[in-house]
RODO-2510 file (C-alpha; in nm, 4 decimals, decimal comma):
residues 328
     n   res          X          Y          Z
     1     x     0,6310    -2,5394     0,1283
     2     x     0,8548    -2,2006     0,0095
     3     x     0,5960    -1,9362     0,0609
     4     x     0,5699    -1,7141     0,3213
     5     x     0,6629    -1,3958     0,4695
     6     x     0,8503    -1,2873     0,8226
     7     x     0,6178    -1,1480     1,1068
     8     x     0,5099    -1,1974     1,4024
     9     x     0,1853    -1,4579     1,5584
    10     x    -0,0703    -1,4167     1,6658
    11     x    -0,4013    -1,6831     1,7587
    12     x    -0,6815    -1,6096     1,5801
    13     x    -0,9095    -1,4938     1,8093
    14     x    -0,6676    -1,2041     1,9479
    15     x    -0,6081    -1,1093     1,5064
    16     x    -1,0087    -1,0701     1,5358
    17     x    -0,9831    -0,8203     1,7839
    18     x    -0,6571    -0,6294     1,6358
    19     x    -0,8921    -0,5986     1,3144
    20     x    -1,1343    -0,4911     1,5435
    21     x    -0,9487    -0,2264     1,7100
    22     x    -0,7281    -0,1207     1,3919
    23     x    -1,1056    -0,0696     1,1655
    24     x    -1,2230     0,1790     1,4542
    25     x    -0,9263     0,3436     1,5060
    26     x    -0,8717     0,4085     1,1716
    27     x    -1,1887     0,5786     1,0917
    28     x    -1,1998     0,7650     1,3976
    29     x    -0,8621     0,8783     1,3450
    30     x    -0,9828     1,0392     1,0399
    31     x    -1,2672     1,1416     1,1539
    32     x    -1,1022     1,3032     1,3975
    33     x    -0,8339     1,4936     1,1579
    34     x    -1,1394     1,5326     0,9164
    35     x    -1,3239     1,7784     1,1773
    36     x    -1,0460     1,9182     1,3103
    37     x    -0,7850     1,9967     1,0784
    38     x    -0,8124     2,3981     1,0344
    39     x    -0,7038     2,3686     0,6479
    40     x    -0,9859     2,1444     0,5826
    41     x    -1,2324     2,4631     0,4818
    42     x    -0,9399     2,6083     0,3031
    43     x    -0,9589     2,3190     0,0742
    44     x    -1,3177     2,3119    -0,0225
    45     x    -1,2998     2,6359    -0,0657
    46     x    -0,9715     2,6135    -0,3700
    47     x    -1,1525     2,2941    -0,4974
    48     x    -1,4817     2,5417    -0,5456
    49     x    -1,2510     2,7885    -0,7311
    50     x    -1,2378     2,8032    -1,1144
    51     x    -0,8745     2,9229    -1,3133
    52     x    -0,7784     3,1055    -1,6359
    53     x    -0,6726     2,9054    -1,8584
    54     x    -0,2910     2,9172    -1,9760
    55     x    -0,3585     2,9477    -2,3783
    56     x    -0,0557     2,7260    -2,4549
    57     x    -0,2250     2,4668    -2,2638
    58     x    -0,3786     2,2213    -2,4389
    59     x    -0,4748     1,9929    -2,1227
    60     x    -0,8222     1,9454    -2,0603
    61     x    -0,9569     2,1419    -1,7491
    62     x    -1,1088     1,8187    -1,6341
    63     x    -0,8041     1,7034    -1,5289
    64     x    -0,5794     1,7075    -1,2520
    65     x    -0,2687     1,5120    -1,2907
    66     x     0,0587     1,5128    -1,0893
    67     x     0,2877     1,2918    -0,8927
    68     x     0,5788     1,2396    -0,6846
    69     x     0,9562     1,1470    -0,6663
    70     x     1,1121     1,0210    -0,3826
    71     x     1,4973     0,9003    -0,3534
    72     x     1,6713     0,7944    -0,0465
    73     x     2,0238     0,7153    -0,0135
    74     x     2,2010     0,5932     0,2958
    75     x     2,5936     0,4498     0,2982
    76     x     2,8318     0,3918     0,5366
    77     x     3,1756     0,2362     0,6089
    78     x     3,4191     0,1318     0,8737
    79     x     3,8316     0,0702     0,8909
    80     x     3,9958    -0,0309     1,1585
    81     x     3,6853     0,0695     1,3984
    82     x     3,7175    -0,0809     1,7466
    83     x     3,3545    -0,0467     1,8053
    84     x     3,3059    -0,2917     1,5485
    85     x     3,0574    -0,3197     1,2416
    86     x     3,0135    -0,4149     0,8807
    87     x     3,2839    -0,2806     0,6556
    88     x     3,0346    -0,0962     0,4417
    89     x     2,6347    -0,0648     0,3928
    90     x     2,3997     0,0746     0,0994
    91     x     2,0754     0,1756     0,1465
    92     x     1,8742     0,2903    -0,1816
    93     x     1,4856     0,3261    -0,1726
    94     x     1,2882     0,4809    -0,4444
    95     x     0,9338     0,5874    -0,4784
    96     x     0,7428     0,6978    -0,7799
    97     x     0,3566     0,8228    -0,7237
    98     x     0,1425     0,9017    -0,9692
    99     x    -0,2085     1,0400    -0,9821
   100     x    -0,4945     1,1607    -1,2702
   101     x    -0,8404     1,2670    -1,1366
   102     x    -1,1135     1,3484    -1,3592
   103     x    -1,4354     1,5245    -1,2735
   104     x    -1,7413     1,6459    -1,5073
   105     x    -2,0614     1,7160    -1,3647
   106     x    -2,1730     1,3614    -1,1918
   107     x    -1,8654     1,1906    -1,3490
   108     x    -1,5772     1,1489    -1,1578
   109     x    -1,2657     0,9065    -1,2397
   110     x    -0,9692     0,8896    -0,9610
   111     x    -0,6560     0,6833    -1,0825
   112     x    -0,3533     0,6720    -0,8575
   113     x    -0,0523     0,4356    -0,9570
   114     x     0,2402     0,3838    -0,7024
   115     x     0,6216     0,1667    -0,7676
   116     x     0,8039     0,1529    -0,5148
   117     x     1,1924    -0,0086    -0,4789
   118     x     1,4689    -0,0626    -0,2366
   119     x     1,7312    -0,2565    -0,1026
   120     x     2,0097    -0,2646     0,1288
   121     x     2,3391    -0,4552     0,0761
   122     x     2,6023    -0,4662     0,3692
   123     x     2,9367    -0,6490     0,3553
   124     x     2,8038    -0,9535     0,5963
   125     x     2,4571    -0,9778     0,4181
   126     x     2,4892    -0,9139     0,1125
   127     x     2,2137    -0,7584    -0,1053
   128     x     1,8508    -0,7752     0,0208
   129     x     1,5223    -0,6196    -0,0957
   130     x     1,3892    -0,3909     0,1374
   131     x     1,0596    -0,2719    -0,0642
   132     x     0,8268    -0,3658    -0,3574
   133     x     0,5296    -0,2491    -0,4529
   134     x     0,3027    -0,2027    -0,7776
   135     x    -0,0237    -0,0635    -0,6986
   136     x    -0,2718     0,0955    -0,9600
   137     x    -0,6187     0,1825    -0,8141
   138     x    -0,8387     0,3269    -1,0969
   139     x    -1,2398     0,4094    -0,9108
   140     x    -1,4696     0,5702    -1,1247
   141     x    -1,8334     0,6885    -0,9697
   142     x    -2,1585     0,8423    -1,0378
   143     x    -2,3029     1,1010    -0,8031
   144     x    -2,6029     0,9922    -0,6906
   145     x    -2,6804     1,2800    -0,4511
   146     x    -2,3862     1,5255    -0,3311
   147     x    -2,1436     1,3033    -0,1816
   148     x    -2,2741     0,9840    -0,2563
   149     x    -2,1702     0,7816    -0,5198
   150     x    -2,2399     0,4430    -0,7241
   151     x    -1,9053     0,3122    -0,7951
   152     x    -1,6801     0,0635    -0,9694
   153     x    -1,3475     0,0093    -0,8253
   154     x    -1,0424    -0,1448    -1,0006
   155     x    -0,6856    -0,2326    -0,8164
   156     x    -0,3997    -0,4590    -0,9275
   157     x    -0,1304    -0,5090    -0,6523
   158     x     0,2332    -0,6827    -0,7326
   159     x     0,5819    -0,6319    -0,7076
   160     x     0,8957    -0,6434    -0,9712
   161     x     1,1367    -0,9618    -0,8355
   162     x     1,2004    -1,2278    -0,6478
   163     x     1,2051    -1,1992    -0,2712
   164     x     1,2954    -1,4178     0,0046
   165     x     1,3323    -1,4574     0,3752
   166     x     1,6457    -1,5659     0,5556
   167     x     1,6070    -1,8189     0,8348
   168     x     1,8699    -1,8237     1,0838
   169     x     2,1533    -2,0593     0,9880
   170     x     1,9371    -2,2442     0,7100
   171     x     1,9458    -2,1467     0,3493
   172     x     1,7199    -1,8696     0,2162
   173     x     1,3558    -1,9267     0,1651
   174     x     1,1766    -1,7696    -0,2334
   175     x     0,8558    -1,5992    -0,1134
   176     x     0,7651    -1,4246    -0,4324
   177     x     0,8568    -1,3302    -0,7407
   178     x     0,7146    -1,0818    -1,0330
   179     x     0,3386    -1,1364    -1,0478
   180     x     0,3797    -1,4140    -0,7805
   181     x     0,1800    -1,3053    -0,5881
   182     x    -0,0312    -1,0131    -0,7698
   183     x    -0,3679    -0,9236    -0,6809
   184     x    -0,6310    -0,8063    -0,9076
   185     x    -0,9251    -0,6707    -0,7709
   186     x    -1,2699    -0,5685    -0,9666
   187     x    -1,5215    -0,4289    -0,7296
   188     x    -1,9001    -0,2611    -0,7989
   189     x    -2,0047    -0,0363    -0,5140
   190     x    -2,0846     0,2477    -0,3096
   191     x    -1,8939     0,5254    -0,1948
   192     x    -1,9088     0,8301     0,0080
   193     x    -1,6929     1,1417    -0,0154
   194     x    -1,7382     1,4288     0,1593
   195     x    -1,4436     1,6166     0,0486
   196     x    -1,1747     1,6047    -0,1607
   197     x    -0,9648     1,4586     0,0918
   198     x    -1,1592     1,1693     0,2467
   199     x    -1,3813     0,8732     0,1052
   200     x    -1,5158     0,5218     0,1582
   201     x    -1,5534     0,2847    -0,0447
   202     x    -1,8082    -0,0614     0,0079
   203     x    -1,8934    -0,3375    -0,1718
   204     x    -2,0887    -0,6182    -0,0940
   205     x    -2,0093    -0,8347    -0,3981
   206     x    -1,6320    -0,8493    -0,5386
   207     x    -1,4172    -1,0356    -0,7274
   208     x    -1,0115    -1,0708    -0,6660
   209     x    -0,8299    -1,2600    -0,8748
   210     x    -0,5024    -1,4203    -0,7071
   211     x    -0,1810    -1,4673    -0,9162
   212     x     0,1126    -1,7114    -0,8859
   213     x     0,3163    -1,6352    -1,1940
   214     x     0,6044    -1,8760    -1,0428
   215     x     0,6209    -2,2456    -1,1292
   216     x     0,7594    -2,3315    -0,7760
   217     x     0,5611    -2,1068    -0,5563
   218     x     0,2616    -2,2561    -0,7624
   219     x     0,3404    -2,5904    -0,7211
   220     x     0,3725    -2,5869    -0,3275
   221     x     0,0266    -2,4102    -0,3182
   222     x     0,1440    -2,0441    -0,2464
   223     x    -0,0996    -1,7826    -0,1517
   224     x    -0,3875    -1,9628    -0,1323
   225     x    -0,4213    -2,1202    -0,5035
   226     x    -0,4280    -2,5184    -0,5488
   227     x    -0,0842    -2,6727    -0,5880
   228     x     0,0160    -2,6435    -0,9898
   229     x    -0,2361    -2,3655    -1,0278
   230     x    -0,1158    -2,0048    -1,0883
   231     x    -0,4430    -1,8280    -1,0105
   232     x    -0,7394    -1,8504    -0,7485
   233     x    -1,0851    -1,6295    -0,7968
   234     x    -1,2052    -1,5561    -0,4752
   235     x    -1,5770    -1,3691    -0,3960
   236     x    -1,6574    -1,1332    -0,0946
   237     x    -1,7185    -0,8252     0,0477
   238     x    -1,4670    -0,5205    -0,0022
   239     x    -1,4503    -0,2017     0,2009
   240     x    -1,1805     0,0860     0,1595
   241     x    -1,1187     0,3999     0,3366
   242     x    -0,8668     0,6483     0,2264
   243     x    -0,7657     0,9955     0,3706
   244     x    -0,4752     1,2372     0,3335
   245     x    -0,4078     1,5707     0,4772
   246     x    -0,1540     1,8577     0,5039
   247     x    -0,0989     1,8417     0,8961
   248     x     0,1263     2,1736     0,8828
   249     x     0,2529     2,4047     0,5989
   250     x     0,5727     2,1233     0,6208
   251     x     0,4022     1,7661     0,6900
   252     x     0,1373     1,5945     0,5172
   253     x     0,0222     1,2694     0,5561
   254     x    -0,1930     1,0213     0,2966
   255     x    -0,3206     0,6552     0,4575
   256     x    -0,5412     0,3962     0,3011
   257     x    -0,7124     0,0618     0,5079
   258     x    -0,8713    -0,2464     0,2290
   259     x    -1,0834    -0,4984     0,3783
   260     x    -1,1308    -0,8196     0,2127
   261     x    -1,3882    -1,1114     0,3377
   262     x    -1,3936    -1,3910     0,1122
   263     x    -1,7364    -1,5899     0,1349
   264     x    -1,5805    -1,9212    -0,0251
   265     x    -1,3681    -1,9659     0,2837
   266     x    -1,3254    -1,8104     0,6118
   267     x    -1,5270    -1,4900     0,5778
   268     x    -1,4328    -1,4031     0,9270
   269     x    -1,0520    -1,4100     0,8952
   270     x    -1,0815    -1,0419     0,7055
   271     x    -0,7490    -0,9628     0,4490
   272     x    -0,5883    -0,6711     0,5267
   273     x    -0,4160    -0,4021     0,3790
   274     x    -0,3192    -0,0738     0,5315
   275     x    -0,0855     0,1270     0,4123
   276     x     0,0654     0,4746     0,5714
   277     x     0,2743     0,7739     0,4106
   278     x     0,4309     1,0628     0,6461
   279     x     0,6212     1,3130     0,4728
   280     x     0,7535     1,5843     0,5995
   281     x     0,9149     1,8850     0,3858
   282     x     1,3277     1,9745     0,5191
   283     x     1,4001     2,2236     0,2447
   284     x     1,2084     2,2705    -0,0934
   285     x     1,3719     1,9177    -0,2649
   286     x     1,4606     1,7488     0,0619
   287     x     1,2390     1,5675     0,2763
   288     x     1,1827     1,3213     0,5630
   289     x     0,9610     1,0125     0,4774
   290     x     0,8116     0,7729     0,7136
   291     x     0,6256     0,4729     0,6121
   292     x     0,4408     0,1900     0,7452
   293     x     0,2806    -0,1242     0,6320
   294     x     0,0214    -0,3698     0,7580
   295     x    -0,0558    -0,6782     0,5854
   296     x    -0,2871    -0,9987     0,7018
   297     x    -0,3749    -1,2482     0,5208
   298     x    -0,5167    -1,6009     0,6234
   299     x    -0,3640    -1,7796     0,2869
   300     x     0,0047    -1,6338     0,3443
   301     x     0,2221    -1,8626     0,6297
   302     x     0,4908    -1,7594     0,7802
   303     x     0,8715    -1,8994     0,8243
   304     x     0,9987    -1,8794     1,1504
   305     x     1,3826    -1,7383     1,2583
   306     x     1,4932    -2,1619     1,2541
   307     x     1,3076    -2,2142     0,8648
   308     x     0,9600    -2,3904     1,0660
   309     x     0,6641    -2,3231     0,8547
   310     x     0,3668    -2,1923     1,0500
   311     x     0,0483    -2,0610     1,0034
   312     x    -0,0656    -1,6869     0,9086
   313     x     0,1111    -1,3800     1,1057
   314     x     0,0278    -1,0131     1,1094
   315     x     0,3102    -0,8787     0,8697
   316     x     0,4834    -0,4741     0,9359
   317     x     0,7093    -0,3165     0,6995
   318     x     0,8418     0,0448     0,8491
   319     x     1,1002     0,2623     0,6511
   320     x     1,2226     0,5563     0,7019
   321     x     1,4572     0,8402     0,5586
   322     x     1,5631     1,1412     0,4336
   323     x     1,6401     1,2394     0,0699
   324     x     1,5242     1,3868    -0,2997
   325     x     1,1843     1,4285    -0,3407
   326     x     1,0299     1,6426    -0,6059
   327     x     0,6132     1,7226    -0,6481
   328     x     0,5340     1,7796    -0,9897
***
């Protein structure tokens, strides 16, 4: 078996109640920030709020596009330093986040793409990836009445190359590789959006296709999929819950929690995704970025610090810097 990712275990009956406890906290979190952040009125108000158009702009008013750029850059080295240390480290992570929202009457289409890149290479290690990420969510709904909405829901999740982890004086392991895994997700629902900032998203019927574009990774049965097959369709229930929010005139934060239960097997061991952006503004082009990941999934093992296979772990990825980052 070569498939797998680092983290931590935990049995399965204390993973029911983390879900437990990290589903609640989540949306009372945002609950929380929904009724109390003092901007939130401000907000309704500009999204209620109609423009002159610029003449030399051609763009439809239905749209609102716009993105972000985010470059981090961290070196050091070391001569002759009694203190000891590697001779010299390189830290480069990269973010690109896009987003086009469309609204007409009862239409509304929200499309939000995300890469993400990084890697750190120090003189003992070497080079090693530090972050990965596709992730296109296109969600088009239908107002039903004010902020409900019948919905279809579309997400593909992957990454660009090959990763590994490095057990402790034993060679190092392949965990995945471009489209290996990838995640495509096609989901008919409901959702409910109060404002501009907040929304849920449920679905009691969804497909999600699983991908294993790797001959090896498919052969030892990675992800989930049958040994020798590259792709697994799995059927379940879907839930989604994103908010983001401008905490201060400097800081603004954006989080998003997918639930997945797949009927076929194991409907109560619930896939999860949660991802979390802090940013907060140093000067106009410079800013601090924190971010942190939570993954579980019952298909994904786990190799240990001496190369053991074991069984599914609650995975955390945290980074954090300061560098270039540009709104446009």
């Amino acid at each position: 078996m070569i498939f797998v990712f680092p983290a931590f275990i935990i049995s399965k009956n204390l993973f029911m109640k983390i879900s437990y406890v990290i589903v609640v906290s989540f949306l009372f979190i945002s609950g929380n920030l929904f009724a109390q952040d003092p901007s939130m009125k401000q907000l309704q108000s500009d999204a209620n709020k109609t423009f002159k158009k610029d003449p030399a702009d051609t763009t439809s008013g239905k749209w609102k596009t716009g993105g972000l750029y985010n470059l981090n850059l961290n070196q050091g080295a070391l001569k002759n330093w009694a203190a000891g240390g590697d001779k010299s480290s390189l830290s480069v992570a990269t973010l690109l986040a896009l987003h086009a929202y469309y609204k007409n009457g009862k239409h509304q289409w929200d499309n939000s793409l995300e890469f993400a890149y990084g890697f750190i290479n120090t003189t003992s290690l070497g080079s090693r990836k530090a972050d990965d990420r596709i992730d296109l969510v296109s969600k088009y709904g239908y107002a039903l009445h004010k902020q409900w909405f019948l919905s279809a829901l579309f997400n593909l999740r992957s990454q660009f190359s090959k990763g590994y982890t490095y057990p402790s004086n034993n060679p190092k392991v392949l965990t995945s590789d471009f489209f290996a895994p990838a995640y495509i997700l096609l989901s008919p629902g409901i959702s409910y959006q109060p404002c501009e900032n907040f929304s849920i998203f449920l679905s009691p019927v969804t497909a999600r296709w699983v991908i294993v574009n790797n001959d090896s990774l498919s052969a030892a049965g990675a992800y989930g999929v049958d040994p020798g097959k590259k792709s697994k369709l799995e059927v379940g229930a879907f839930a989604s819950a994103s908010y983001k929010t401008n905490l201060s005139k400097t800081a603004s934060f954006q989080g998003r929690l997918d639930l997945f239960s797949n009927y076929q097997h194991d409907p109560l061991n619930i896939d999860i995704y949660w991802t979390n952006m802090l940013l907060v503004k140093v000067t106009k082009i410079i800013t601090m970025n924190l971010n942190l990941d939570l993954v579980y999934d019952n298909d994904i093992k786990t190799v240990k610090s001496d190369g053991n296979i074991v069984g599914a772990s609650l995975q955390l990825k945290e980074l954090m810097g300061i560098g270039l980052a540009v709104k446009f």
